[in-house]
Structure formats: C-alpha cells, structure tokens
FIKOLZA-1660 file (N, C-alpha, C; in steps of 0.1 Angstrom, whole numbers, plus 5000, padded with zeros to 4 digits):
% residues 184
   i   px   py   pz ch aa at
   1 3582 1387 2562  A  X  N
   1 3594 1379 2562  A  X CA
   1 3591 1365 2558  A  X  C
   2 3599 1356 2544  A  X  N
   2 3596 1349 2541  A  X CA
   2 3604 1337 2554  A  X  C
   3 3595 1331 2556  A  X  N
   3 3599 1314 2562  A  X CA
   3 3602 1308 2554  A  X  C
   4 3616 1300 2554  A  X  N
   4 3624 1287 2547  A  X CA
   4 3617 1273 2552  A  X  C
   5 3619 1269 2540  A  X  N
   5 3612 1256 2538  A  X CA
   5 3611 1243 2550  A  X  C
   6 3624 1246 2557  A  X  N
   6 3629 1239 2570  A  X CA
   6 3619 1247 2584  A  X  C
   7 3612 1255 2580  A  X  N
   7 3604 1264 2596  A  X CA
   7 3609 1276 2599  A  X  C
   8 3621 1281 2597  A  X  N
   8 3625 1293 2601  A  X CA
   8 3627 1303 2598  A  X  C
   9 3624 1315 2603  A  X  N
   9 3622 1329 2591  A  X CA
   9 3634 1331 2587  A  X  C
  10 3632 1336 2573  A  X  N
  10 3649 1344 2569  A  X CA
  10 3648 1355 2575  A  X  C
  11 3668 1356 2574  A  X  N
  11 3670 1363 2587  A  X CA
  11 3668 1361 2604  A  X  C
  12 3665 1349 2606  A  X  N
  12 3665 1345 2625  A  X CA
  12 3674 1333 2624  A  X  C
  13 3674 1331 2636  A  X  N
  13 3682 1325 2642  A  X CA
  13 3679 1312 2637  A  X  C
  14 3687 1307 2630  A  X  N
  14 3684 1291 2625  A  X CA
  14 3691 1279 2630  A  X  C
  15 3701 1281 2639  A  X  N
  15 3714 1270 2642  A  X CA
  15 3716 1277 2658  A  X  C
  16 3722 1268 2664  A  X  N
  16 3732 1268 2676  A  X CA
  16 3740 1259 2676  A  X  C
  17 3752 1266 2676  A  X  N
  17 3763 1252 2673  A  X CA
  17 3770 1254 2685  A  X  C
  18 3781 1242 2689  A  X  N
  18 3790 1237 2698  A  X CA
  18 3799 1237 2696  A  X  C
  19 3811 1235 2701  A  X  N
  19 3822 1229 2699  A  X CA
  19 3828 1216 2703  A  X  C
  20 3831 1205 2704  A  X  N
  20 3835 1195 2710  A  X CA
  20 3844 1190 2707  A  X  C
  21 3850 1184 2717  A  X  N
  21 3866 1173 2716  A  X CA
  21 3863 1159 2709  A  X  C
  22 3851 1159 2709  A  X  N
  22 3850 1140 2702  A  X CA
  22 3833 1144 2698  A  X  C
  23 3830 1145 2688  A  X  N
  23 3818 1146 2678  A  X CA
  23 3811 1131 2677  A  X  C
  24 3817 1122 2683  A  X  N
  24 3810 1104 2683  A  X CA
  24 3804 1109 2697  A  X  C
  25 3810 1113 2708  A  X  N
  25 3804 1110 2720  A  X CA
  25 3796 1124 2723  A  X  C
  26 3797 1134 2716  A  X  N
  26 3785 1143 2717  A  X CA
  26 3772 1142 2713  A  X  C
  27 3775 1131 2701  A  X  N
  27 3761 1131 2694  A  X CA
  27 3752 1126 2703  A  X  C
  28 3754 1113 2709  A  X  N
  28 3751 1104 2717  A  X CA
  28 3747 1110 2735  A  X  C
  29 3757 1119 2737  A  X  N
  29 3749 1126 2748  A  X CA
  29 3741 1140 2744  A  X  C
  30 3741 1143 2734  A  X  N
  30 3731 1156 2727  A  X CA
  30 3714 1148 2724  A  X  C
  31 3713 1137 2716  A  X  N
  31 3702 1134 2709  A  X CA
  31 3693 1131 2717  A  X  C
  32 3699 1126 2730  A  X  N
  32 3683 1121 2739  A  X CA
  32 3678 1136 2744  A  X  C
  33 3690 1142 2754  A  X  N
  33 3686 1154 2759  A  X CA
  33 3679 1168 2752  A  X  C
  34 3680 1165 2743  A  X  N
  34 3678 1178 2732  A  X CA
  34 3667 1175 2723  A  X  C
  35 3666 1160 2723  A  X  N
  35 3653 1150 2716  A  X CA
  35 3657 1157 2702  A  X  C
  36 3668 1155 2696  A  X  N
  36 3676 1162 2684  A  X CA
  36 3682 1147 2675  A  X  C
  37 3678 1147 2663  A  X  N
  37 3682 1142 2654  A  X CA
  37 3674 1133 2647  A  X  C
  38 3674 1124 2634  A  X  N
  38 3695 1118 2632  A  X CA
  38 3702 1128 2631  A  X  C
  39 3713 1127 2636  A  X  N
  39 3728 1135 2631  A  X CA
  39 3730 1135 2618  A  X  C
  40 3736 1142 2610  A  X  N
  40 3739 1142 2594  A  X CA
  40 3755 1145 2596  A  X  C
  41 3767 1135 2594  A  X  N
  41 3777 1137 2600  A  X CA
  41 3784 1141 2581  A  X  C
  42 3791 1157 2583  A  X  N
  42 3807 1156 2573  A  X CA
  42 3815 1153 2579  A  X  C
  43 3823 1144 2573  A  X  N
  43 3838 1146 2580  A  X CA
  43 3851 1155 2572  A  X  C
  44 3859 1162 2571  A  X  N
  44 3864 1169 2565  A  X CA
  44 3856 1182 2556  A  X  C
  45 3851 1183 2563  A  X  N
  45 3841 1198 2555  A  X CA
  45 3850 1206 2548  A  X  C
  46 3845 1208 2535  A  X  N
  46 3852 1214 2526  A  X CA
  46 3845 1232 2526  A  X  C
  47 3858 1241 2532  A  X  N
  47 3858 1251 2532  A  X CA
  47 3863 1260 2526  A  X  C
  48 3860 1263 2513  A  X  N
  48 3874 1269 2502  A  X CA
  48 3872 1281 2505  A  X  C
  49 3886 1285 2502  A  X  N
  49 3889 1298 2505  A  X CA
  49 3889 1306 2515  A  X  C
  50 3890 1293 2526  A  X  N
  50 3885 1296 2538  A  X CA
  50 3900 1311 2545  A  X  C
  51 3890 1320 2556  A  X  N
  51 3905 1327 2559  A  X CA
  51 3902 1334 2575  A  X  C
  52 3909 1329 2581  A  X  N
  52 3908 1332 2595  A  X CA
  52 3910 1343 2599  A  X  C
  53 3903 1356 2603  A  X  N
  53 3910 1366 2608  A  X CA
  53 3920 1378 2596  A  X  C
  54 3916 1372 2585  A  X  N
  54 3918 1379 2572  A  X CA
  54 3930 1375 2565  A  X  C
  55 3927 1361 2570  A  X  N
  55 3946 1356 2566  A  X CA
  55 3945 1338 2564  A  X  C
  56 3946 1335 2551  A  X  N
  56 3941 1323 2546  A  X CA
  56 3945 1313 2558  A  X  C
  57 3933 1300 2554  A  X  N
  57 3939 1288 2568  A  X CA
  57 3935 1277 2566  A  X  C
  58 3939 1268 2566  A  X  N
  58 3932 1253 2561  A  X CA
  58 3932 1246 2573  A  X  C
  59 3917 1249 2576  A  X  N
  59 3906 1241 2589  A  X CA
  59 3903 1228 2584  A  X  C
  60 3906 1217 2593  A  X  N
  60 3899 1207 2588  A  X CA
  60 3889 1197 2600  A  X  C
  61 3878 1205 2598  A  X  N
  61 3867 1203 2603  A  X CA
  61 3857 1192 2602  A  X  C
  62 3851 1184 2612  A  X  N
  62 3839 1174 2606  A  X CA
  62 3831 1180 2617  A  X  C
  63 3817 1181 2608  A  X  N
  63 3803 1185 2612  A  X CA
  63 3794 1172 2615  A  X  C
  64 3782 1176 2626  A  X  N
  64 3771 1170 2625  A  X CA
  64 3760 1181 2630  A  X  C
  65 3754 1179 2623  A  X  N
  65 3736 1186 2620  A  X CA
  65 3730 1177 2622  A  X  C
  66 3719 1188 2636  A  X  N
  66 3707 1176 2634  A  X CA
  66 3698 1183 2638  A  X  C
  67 3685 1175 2637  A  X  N
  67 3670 1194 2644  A  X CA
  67 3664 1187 2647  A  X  C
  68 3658 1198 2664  A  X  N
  68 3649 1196 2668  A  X CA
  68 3636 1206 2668  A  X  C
  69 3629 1200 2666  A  X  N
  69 3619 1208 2656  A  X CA
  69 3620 1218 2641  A  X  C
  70 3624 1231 2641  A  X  N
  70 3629 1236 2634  A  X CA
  70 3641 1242 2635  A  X  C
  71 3647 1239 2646  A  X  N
  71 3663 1247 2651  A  X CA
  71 3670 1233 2644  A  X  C
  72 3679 1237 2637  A  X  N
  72 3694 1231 2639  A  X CA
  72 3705 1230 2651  A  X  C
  73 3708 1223 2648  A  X  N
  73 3720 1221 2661  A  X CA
  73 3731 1214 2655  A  X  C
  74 3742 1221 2652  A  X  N
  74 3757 1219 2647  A  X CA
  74 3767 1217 2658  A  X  C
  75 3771 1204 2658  A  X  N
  75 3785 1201 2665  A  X CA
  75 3799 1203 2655  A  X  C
  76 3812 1206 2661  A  X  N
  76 3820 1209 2654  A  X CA
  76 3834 1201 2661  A  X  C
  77 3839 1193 2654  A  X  N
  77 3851 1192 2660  A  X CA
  77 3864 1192 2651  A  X  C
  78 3871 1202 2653  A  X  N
  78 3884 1209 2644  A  X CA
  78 3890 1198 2649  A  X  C
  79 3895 1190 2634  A  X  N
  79 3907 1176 2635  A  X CA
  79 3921 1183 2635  A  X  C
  80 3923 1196 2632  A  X  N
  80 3939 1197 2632  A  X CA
  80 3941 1211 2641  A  X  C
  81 3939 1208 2660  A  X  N
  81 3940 1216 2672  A  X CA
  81 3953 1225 2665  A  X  C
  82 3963 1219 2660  A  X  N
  82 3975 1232 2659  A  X CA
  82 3972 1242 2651  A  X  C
  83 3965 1240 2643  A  X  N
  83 3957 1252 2633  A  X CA
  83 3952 1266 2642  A  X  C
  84 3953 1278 2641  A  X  N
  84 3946 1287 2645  A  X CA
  84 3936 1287 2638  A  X  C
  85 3924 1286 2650  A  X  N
  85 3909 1293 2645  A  X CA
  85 3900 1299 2650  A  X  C
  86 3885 1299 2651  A  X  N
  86 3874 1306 2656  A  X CA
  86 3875 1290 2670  A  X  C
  87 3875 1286 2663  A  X  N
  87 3869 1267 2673  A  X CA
  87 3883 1271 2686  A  X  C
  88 3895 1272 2680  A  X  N
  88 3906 1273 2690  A  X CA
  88 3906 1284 2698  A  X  C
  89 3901 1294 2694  A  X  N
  89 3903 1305 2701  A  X CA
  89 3896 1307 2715  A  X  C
  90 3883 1301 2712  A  X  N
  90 3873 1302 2718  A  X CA
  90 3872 1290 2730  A  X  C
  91 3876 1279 2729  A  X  N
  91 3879 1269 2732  A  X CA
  91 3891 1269 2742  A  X  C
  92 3901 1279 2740  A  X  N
  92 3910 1283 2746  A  X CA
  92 3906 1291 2761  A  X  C
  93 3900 1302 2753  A  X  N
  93 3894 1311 2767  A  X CA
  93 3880 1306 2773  A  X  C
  94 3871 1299 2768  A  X  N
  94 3858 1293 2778  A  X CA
  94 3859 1279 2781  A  X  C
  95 3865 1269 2772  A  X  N
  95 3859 1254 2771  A  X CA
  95 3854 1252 2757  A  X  C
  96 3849 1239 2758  A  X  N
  96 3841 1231 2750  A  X CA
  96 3826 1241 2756  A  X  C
  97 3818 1236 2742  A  X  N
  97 3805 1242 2740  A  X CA
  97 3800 1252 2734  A  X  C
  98 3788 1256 2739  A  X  N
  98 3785 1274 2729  A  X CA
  98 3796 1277 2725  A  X  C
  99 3794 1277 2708  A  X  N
  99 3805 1284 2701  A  X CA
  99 3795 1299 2696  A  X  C
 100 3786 1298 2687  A  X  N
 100 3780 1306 2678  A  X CA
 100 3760 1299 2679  A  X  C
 101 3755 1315 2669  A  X  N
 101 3743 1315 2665  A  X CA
 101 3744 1314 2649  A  X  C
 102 3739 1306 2643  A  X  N
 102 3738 1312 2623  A  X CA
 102 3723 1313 2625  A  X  C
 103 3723 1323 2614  A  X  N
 103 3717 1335 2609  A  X CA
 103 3714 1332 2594  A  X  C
 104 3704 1327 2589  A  X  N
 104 3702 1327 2576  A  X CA
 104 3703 1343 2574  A  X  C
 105 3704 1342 2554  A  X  N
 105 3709 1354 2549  A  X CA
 105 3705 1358 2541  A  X  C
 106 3695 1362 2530  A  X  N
 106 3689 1365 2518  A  X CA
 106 3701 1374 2509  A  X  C
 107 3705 1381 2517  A  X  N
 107 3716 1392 2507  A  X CA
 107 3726 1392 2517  A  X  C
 108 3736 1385 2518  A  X  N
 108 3751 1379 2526  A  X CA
 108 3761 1392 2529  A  X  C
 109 3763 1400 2513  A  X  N
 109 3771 1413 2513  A  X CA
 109 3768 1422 2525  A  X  C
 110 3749 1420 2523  A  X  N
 110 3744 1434 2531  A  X CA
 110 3751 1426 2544  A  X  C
 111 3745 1417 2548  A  X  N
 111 3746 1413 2562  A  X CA
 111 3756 1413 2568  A  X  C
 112 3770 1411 2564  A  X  N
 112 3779 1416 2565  A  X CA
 112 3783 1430 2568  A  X  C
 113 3783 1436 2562  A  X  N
 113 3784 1453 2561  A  X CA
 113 3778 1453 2574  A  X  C
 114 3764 1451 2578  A  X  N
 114 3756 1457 2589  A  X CA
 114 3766 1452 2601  A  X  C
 115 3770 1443 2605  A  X  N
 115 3779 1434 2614  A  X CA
 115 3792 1441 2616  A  X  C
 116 3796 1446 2602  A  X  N
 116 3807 1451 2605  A  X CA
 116 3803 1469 2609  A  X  C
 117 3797 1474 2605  A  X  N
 117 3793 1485 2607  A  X CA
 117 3788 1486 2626  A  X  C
 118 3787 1472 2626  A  X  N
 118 3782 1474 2643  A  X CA
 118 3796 1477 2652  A  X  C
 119 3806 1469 2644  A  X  N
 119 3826 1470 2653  A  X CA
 119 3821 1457 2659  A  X  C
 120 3819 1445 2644  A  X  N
 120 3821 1433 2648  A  X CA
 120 3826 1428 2633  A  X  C
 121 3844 1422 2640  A  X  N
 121 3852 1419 2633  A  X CA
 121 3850 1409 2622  A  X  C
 122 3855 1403 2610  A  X  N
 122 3848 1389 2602  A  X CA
 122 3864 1379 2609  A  X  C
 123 3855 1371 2618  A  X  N
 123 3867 1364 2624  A  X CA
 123 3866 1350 2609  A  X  C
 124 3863 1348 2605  A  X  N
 124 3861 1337 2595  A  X CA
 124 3854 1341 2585  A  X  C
 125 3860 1335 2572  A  X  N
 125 3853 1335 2562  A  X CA
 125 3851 1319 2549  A  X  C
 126 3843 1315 2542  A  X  N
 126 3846 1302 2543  A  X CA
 126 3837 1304 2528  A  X  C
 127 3838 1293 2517  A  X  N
 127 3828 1288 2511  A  X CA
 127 3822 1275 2508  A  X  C
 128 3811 1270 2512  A  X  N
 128 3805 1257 2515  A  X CA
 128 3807 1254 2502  A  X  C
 129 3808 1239 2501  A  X  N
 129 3807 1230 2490  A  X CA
 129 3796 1235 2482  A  X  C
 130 3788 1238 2486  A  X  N
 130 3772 1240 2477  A  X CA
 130 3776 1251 2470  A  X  C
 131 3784 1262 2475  A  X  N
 131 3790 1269 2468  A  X CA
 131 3780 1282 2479  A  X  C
 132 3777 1281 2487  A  X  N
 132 3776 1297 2496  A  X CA
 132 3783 1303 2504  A  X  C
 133 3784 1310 2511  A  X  N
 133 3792 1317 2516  A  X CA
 133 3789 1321 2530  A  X  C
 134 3799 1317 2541  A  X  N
 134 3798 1324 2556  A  X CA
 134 3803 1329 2565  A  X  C
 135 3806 1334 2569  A  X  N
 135 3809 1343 2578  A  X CA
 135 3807 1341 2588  A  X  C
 136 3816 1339 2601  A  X  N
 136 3814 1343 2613  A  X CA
 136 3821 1356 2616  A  X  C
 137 3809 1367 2625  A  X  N
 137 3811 1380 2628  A  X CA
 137 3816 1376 2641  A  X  C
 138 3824 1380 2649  A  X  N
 138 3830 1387 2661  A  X CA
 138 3820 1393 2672  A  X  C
 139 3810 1387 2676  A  X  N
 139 3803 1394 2687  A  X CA
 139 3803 1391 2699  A  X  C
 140 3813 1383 2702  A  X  N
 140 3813 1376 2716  A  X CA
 140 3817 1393 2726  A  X  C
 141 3822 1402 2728  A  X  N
 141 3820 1411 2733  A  X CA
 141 3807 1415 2739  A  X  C
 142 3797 1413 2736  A  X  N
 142 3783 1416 2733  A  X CA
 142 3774 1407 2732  A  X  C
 143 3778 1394 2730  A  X  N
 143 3768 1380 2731  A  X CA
 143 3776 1371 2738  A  X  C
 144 3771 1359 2743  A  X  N
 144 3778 1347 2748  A  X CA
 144 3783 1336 2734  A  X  C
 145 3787 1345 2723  A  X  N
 145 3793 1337 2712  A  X CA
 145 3793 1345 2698  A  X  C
 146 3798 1340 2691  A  X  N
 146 3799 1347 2674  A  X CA
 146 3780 1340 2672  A  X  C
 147 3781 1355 2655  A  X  N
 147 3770 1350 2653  A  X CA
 147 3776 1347 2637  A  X  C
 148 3772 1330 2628  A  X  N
 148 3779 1329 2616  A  X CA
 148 3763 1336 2607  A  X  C
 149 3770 1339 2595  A  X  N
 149 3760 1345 2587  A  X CA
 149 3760 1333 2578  A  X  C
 150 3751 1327 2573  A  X  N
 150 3747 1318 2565  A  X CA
 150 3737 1317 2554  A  X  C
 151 3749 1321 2539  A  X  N
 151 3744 1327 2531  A  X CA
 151 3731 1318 2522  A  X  C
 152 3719 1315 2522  A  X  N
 152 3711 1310 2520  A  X CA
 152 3702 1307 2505  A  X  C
 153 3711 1298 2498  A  X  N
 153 3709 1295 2485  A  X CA
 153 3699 1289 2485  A  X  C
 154 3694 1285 2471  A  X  N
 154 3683 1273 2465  A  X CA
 154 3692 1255 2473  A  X  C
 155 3705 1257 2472  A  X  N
 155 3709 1241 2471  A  X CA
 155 3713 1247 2491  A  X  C
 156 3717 1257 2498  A  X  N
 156 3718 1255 2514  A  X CA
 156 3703 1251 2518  A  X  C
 157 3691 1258 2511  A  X  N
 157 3680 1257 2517  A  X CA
 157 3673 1239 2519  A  X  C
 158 3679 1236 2504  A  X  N
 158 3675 1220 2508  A  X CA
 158 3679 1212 2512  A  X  C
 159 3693 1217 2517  A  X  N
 159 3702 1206 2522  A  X CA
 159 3697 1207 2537  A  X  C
 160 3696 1218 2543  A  X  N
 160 3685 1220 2558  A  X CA
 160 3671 1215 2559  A  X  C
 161 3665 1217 2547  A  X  N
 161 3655 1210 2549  A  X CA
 161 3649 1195 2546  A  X  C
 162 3663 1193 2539  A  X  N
 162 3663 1174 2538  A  X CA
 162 3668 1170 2554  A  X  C
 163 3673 1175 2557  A  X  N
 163 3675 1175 2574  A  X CA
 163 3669 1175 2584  A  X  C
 164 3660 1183 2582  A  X  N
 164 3647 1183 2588  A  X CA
 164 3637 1177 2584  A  X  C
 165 3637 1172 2573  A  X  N
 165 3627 1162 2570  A  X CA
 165 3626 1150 2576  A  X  C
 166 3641 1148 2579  A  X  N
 166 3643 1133 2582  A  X CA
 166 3642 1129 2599  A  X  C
 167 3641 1142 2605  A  X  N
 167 3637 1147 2619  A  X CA
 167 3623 1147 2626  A  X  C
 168 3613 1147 2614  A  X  N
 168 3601 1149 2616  A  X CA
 168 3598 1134 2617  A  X  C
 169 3591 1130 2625  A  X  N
 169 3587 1117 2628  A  X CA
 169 3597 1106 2630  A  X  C
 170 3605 1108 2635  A  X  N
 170 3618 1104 2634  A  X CA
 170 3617 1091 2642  A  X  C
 171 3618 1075 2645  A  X  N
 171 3617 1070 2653  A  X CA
 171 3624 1063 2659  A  X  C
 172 3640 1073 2655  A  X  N
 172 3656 1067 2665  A  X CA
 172 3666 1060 2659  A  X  C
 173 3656 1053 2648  A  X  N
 173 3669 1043 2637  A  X CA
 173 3674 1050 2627  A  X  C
 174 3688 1046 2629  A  X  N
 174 3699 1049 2623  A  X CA
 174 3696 1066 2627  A  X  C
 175 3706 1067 2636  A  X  N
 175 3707 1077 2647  A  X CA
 175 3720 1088 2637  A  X  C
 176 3728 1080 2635  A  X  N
 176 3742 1092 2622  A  X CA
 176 3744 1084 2613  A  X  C
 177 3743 1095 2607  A  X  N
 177 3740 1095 2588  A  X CA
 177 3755 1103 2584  A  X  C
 178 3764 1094 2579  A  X  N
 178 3776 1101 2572  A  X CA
 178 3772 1105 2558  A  X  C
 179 3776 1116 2554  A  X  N
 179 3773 1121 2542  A  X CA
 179 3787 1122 2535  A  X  C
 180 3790 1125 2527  A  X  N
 180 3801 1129 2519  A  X CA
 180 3797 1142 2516  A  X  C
 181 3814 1147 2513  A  X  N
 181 3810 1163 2517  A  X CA
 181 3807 1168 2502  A  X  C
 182 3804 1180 2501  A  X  N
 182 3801 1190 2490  A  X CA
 182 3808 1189 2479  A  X  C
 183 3807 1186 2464  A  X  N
 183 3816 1188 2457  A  X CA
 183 3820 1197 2456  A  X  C
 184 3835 1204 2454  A  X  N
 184 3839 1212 2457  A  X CA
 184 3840 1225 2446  A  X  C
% end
C-alpha cells in the first residue's frame, strides 16, 4: 500500500471532520487541545456540481484544515442553515461535532461501487476546485458518522501535504491561514 506524501496510506483513514456553528471559535478551542495546526481556512468552498441526496444543491460552505501529525482535521461550517444537507441533517439529529471519516482514494469509481454495494447510500456528491471528486457514503447506520471518499489526485495530494508541512515544527505563529478557494 502506497503512503501519500502527507504520512498516510492510500486508502486509510486520512481526515476526521466536525461540524460547527462558528469555525473562528472552534479553531481556537480545537488547536491547543488537539495540538492541531495552523488552520488553512476556505471560505466559500467551491463545490461544483455539487448534489445532495441525488438532487442538485448549492452548499455554501467554509472549511479549515489542519494536522496533527499526519491526521487531518476538517471543521465545517455550512453558511446557508436553510439549504438541505449532509451538515443539516446530521446536525439536526446528534448536534454539533463528529460529522465523517475521508478516506483517500486511488480509483474513486471503484470505491464508490464497493460502498454502495455495502447498502450505503451517496448522501453527497461534490467536485473540488482542484478538480477531484467526493463523496460522502451514508454509513451512519453502522458507524458514528458518514465516511467521504476523497478522490486523490497529483494537485489533492499537495494541497494536504503543503498542509502538513506547515504543521511540522510548527511554532504557533500565525495560527489561520485564509486561502482563496480553488479555481473553479
């Protein structure tokens, strides 16, 4: 099994993400306890073609990534609550917090198929600015959350591991890093 450049094998578990009501005040209570970051903040993450539940939907999302050691950790907070989504749904029946696991992906199609072959639904489907492709599968029946599939390009693989670069020796300054998002 090849390992990605960021520490983590393809195919395992590479992310644990959250959900949150305010993405300024999570960061801030996440980075000490988690000893996690700088934060790498999108705001408006550009999701094309995004489709909730197999029915187009315009999420408008801002992310922060940040790693401690070689895990990621994605906070998420959906700017427009009236929208139906994975964030709302979930958020509705548990709370704030554990949303999902991502799953790097070498071949995205297969990984899909297998997920769905398991009788786990594609609650989301999305395409990153970098231009890859993800999926969250439906396994909260069966896990404490969805697992997203995270289709793992030349340009997703550097953008995680310019992230994790900037993690390694890290000595606190300049704690969030806004980025501009993906061209589209």
């Amino acid at each position: 099994m090849r390992t990605l450049d960021f520490g983590q094998p393809m195919g395992g578990i590479m992310q644990i993400a959250y959900i949150v009501p305010d993405i300024t005040t999570a960061m801030k209570h996440y980075m000490p306890r988690l000893n996690c970051g700088p934060w790498f903040v999108i705001e408006h993450f550009p999701l094309i073609d995004a489709q909730y539940r197999g029915e187009p939907t315009e999420l408008d999302i801002t992310l922060a990534i940040g790693f401690s050691g070689s895990m990621s950790f994605e906070l998420i907070q959906q700017n427009n609550w009236e929208t139906p989504s994975v964030y709302t749904e979930v958020q509705q029946k548990r709370g704030w917090g554990f949303h999902h696991f991502g799953i790097s992906c070498a071949d995205f199609d297969a990984d899909v198929a297998k997920y769905k072959a398991q009788g786990h639904e594609m609650a989301l489907y999305g395409v990153a600015g970098v231009g890859a492709r993800a999926a969250y599968m439906d396994t909260s029946d069966v896990l404490p959350g969805m697992i997203e599939l995270i289709e793992m390009t030349d340009q997703t693989e550097a953008f995680f591991t310019m992230m994790k670069a900037a993690s390694e020796n890290w000595d606190g300054s300049d704690p969030i890093r806004v980025l501009q998002p993906p061209a589209a």
